[in-house]
C-alpha positions as CSV (number, residue, x, y, z in Angstrom):
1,X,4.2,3.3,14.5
2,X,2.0,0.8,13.4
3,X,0.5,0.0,9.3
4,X,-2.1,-1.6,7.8
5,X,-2.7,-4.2,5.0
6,X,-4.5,-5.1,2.1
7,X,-5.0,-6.7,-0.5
8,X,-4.8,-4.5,-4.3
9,X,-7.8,-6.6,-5.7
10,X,-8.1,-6.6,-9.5
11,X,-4.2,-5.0,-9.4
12,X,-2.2,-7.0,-11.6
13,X,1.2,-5.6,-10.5
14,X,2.5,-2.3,-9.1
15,X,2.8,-0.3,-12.0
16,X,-1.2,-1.3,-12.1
17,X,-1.9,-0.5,-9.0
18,X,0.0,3.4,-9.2
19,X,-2.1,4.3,-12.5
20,X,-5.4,3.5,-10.7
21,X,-4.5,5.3,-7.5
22,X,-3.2,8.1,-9.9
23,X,-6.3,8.1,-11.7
24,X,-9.0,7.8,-8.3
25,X,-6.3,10.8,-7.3
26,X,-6.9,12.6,-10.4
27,X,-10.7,12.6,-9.9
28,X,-10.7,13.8,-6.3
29,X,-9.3,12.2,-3.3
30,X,-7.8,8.9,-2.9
31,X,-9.7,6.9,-0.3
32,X,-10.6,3.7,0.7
33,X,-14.0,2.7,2.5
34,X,-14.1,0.5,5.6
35,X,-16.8,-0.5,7.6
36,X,-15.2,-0.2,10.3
37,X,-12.6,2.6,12.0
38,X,-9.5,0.5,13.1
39,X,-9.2,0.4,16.6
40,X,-6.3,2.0,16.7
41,X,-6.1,3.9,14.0
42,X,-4.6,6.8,16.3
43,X,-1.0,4.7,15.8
44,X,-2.1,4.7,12.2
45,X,-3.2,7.8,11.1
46,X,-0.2,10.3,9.9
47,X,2.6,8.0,10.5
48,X,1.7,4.9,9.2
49,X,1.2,3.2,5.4
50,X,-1.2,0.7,3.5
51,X,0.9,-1.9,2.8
52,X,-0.4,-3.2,-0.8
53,X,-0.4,-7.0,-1.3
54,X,-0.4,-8.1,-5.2
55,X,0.1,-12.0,-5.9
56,X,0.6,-13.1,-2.3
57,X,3.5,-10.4,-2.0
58,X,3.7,-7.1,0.1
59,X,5.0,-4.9,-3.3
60,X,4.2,-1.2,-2.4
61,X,2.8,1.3,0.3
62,X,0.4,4.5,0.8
63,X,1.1,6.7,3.3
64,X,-1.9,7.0,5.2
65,X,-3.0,10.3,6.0
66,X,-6.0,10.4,8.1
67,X,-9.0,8.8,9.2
68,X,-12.9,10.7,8.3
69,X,-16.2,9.8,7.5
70,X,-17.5,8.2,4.3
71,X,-21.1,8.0,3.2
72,X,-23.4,5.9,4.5
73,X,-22.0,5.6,7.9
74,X,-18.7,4.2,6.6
75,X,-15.0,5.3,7.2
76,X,-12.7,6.6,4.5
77,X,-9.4,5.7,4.9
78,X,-7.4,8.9,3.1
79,X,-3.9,7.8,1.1
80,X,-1.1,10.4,-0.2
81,X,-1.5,9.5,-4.0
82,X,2.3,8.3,-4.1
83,X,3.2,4.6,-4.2
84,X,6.4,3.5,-2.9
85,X,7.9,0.4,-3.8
86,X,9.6,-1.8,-0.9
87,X,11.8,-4.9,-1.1
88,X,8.7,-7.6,-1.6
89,X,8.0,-9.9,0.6
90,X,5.4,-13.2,0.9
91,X,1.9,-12.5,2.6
92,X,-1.4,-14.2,2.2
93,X,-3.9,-12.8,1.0
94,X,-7.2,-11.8,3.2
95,X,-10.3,-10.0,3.4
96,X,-10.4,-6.1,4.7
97,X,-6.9,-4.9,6.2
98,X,-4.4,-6.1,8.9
99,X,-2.3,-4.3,11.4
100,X,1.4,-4.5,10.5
101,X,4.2,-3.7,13.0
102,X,6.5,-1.3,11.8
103,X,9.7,-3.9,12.7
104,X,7.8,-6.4,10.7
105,X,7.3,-3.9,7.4
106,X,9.6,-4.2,4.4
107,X,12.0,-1.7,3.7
108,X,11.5,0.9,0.6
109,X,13.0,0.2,-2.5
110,X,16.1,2.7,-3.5
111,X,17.6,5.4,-1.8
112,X,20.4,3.4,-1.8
113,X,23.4,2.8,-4.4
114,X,21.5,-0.1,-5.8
115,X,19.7,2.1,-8.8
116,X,16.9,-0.6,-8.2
117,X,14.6,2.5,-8.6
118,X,15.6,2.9,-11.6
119,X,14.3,-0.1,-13.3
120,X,11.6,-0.4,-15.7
121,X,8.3,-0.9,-13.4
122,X,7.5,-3.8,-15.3
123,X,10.8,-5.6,-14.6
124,X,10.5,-4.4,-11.3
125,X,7.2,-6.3,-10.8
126,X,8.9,-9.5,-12.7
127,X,12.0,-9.5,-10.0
128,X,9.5,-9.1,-7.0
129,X,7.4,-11.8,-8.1
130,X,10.1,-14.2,-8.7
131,X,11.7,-13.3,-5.0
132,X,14.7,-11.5,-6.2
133,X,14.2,-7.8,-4.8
């Protein structure tokens, strides 16, 4: 299984980032344009995630859940509107996405005894910035 990265630009943390893919949900489709279709996006597609990087940090994914054609000769990359949160960790920033190997991808947050899902999305974003989750 292989993922993809990218950079949340204009996202100020992760509760940011899951209103406006709630709201480009809400008004039809959540998709992101690329020039380009990834090479192999066949690992991608279905099985894989865009890994969202806010302030230098991986903080959430998208499930990615296909690959199609986008106007003007582009290619939309089609997300599940849900962001899950995993256990932040450092990555520069850079332009247009990167491949990211699945034993290299952060783990989700919760769905353990922790009840770090639980916390306030704000605080989350504080603990993840400062390294702690």
């Amino acid at each position: 299984m292989l993922h993809l990265t990218k950079v949340a630009f204009g996202a100020t943390s992760a509760e940011h980032l899951a209103d406006r893919l709630r709201q480009r949900a809400a008004e039809g489709g959540m998709f992101l344009t690329t020039r380009y279709l990834p090479k192999r996006h066949e690992e991608v597609a279905g099985a894989g995630s865009l890994y969202w990087i806010i302030k230098h940090q991986l903080v959430a994914r998208s499930p990615i859940l296909h690959f199609g054609e986008a106007d003007g000769g582009r290619v939309a990359i089609h997300l599940a509107p849900d962001l899950v949160l995993v256990q932040a960790r450092p990555k520069r920033a850079h332009q247009g996405w990167r491949y990211l190997e699945h034993a290299d991808a952060p783990a989700d947050l919760g769905g353990d005894a922790s009840g770090v899902e639980n916390l306030p999305p704000a605080l989350l974003g504080k603990l993840a910035e400062l390294a702690l989750l």
